[in-house]
C-alpha positions in Angstrom: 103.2 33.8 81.4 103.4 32.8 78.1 101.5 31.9 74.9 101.4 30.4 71.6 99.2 29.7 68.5 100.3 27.1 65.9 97.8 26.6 63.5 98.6 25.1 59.3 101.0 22.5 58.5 103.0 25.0 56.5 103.4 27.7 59.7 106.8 29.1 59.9 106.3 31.7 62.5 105.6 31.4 66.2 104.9 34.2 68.6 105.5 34.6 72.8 103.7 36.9 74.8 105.4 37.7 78.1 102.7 38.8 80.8 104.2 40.5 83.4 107.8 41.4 82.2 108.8 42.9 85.3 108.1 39.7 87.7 110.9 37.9 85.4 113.2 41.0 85.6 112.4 40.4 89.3 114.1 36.6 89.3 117.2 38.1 87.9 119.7 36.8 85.1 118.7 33.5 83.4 117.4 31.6 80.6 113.4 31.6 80.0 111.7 28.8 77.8 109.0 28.7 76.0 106.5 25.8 75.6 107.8 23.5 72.3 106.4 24.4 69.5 106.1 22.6 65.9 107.3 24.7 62.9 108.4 22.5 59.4 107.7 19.3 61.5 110.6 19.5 64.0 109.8 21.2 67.7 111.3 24.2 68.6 111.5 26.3 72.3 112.1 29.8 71.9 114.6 30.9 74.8 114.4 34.5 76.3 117.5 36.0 78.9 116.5 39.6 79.6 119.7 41.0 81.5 122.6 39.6 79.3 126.1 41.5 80.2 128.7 41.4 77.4 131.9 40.4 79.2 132.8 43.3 81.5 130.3 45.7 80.4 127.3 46.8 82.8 124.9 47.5 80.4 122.1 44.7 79.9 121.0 43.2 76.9 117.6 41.5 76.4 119.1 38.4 74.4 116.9 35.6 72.3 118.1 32.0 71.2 116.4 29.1 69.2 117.0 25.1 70.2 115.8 22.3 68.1 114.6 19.7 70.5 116.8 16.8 70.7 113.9 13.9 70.3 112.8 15.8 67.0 114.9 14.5 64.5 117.4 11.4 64.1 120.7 12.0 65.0 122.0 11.4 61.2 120.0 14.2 60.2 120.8 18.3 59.8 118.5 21.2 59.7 119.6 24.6 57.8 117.2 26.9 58.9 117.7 31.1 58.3 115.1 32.7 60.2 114.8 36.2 62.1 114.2 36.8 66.0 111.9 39.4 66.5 111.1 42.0 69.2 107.6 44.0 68.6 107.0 47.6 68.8 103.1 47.1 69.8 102.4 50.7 68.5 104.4 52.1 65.5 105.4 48.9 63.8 109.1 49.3 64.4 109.9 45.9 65.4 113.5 45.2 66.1 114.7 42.3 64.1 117.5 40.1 64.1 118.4 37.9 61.4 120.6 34.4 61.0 121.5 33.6 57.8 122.1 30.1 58.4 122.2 28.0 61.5 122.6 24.1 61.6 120.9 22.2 64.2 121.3 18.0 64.9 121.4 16.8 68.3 124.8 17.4 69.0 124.6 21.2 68.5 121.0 22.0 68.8 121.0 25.5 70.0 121.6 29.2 67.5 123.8 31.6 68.7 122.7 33.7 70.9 121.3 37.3 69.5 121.6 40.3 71.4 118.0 42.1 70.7 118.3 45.1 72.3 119.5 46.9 75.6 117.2 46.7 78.8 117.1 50.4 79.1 115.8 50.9 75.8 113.1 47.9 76.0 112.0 49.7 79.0 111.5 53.1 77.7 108.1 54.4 77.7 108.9 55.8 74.4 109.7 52.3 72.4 106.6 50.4 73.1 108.1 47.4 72.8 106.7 46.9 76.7 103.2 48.1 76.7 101.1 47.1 80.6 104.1 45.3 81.3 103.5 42.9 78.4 106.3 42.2 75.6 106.0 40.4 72.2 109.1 38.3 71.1 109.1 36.1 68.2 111.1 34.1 65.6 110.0 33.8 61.9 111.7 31.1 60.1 112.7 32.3 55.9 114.6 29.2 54.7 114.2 25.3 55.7 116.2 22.2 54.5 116.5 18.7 55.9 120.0 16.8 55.0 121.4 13.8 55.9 124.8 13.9 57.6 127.8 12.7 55.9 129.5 11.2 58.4 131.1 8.3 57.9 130.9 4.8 59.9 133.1 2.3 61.3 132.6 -0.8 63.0 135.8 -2.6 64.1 135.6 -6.6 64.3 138.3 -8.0 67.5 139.1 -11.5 67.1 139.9 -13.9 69.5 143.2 -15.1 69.5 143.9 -18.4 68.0 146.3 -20.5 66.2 145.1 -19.0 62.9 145.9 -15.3 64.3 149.0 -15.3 66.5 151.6 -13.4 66.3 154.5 -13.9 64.7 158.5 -12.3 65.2 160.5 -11.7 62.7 164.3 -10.2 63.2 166.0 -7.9 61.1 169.5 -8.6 62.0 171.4 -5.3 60.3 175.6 -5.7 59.6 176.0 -2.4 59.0 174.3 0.3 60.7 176.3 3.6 59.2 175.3 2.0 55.6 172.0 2.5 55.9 169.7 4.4 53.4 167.2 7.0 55.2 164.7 5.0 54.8 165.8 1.8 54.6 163.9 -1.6 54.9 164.1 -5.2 55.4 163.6 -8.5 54.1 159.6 -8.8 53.3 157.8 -11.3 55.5 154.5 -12.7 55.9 152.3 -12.6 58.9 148.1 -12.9 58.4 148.5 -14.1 54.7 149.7 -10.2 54.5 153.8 -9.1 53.4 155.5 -7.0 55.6 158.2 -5.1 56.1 160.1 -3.1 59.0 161.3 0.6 58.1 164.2 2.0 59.7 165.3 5.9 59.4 168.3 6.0 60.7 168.2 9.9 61.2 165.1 11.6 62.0 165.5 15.3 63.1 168.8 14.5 63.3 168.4 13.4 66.9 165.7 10.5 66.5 165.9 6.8 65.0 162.6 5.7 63.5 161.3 2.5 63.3 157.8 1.8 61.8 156.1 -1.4 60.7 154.8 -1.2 56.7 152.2 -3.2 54.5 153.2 -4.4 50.9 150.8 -4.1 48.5 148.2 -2.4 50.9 146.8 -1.2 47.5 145.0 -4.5 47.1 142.3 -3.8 49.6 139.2 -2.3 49.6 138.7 1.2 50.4 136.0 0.2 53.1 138.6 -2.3 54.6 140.8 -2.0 57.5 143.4 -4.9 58.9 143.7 -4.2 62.9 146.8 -5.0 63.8 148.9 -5.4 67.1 152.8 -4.9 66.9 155.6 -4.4 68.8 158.8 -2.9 68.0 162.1 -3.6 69.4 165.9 -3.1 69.4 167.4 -5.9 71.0 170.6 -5.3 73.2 172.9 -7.5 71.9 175.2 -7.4 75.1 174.1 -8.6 78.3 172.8 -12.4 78.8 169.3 -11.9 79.1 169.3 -10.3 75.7 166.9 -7.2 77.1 164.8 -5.2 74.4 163.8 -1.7 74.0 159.8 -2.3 72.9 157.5 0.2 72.1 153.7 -1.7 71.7 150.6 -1.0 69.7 147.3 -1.6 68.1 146.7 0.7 64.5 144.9 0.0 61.1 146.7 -0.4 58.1 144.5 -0.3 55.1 144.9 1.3 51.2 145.2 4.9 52.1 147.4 4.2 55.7 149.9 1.4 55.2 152.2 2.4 57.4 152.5 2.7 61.3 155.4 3.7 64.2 157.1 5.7 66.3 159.5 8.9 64.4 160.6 8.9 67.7 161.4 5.7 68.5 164.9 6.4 70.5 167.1 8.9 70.5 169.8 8.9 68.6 172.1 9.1 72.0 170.3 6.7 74.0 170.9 3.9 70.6 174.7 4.8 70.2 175.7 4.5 73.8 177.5 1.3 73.9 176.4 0.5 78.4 172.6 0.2 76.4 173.9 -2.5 73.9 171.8 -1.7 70.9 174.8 -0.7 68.4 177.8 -2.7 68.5 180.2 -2.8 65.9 177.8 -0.8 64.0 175.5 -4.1 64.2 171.8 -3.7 65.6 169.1 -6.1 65.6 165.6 -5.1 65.1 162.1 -7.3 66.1 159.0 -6.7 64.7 155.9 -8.8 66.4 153.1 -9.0 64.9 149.5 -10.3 64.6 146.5 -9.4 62.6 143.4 -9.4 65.7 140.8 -7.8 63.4 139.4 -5.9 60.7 137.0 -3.2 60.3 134.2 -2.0 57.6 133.3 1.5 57.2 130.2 3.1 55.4 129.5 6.0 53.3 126.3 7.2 53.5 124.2 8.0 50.4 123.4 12.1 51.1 120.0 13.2 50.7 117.9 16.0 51.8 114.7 18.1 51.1 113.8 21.7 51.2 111.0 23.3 52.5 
């Protein structure tokens, strides 16, 4: 069985008395836990696996771990702790010790690596007296102890309904020339969602590849917290048969300050755009269609990072 003593606000060391070793070594490989325990105000279970094998090796390790409970802090909060597992030699003093120099625990990742203590063998030795009447001693000690709010970063995205104020609009990008084409090259500017626009076309990407991508004027303008959610579709448009098919690619992206431009580098191949049966280059004209409608926004926030040692 085990057993614990927690006593003083300022405790930073908790001990676990296994009674009757040999009855777990009985119930073969697996993980032990202790009964929570508070240390620096969070709650803690030690965790004890007494016959750990070390990939294809036969020899068994007596192995400790620590886990922060998941309810005991907020999940925008980290713990640094450094502390030291702990085996006890119950007659010389000669504790085996294992230290972590720092671990962080939040409720994603709440449990340390797992330390390797010592071989079974040598725990069991009459010579060790680390097991004394069948009774072991394992324990952590904690050295350092910090608190920190996370830095992660939040967003919450706002989807409009569609209305007349938010539809989307086409524009064309009708292009004489193909073969006189800058790489890139753009079009006309155009406004959709009180926003200018433009469609970039490299005409060689790779080599093999047109690209096509849809690009924000003056995305400078916003705020660094701000975010226009967008839905576009590109298209080449074949210029041939009567029901005037298109080759669309569709999606839904951001464009704020720091990402102003969205699309495909892949867009076609370069074979698949030229072959005359597909209609997309004739004459070296091409006609390109970007639709597009602003649907949204989004806000994102930046913590203010504080924390607290103990």
């Amino acid at each position: 069985m085990g057993n614990a003593c927690i006593t003083g606000a300022e405790q930073t060391t908790f001990n676990w008395t296994i009674d009757g070793f040999s009855s777990l070594l009985d119930k073969g490989e697996g993980w032990t836990f202790s009964r929570g325990f508070e240390i620096m105000g969070a709650k803690w279970y030690l965790e004890l696996n007494p016959m750990v094998k070390n990939g294809g090796e036969e020899e068994e390790y007596v192995s400790l771990r620590l886990e922060l409970a998941k309810s005991s802090v907020k999940p925008d909060i980290i713990i640094e702790a450094s502390f030291v597992f702990v085996i006890y030699d119950q007659s010389y003093g000669k504790h085996r010790k294992h230290q972590v120099i720092t671990h962080s625990f939040q409720t994603a990742s709440t449990i340390s690596g797992t330390s390797r203590m010592i071989a079974l063998n040598t725990l069991k030795e009459e010579s060790s007296q680390f097991l004394v009447n069948n009774s072991c001693i394992f324990g952590i000690e904690f050295i350092k102890f910090s608190t920190v709010k996370t830095k992660t970063t939040s967003e919450t995205l706002f989807v409009q309904e569609m209305n007349i104020f938010n539809e989307a609009k086409v524009h064309t990008w009708e292009i004489e020339d193909f073969y006189a084409l800058k790489n890139p090259d753009y079009s006309p500017k155009f406004e959709v969602g009180g926003y200018t626009w433009l469609i970039c076309m490299c005409p060689s990407y790779d080599g093999n590849y047109l690209s096509i991508f849809l690009k924000m004027k003056r995305s400078d303008l916003l705020s660094k917290d701000f975010a226009n959610l967008v839905e576009v579709t590109l298209s080449i448009k074949d210029q041939e048969s009567e029901k005037h098919e298109k080759f669309s690619r569709p999606g839904r992206c951001q464009f704020s300050n720091s990402s102003r431009t969205w699309g495909w580098k892949k867009f076609i191949t370069l074979e698949d755009f030229k072959d005359a049966s597909n209609g997309y280059l004739v004459k070296g004209k091409c006609c390109i269609e970007a639709e597009v409608a602003v649907v949204g926004f989004s806000k994102t926030v930046v913590p203010v990072i504080c924390g607290n040692k103990l």
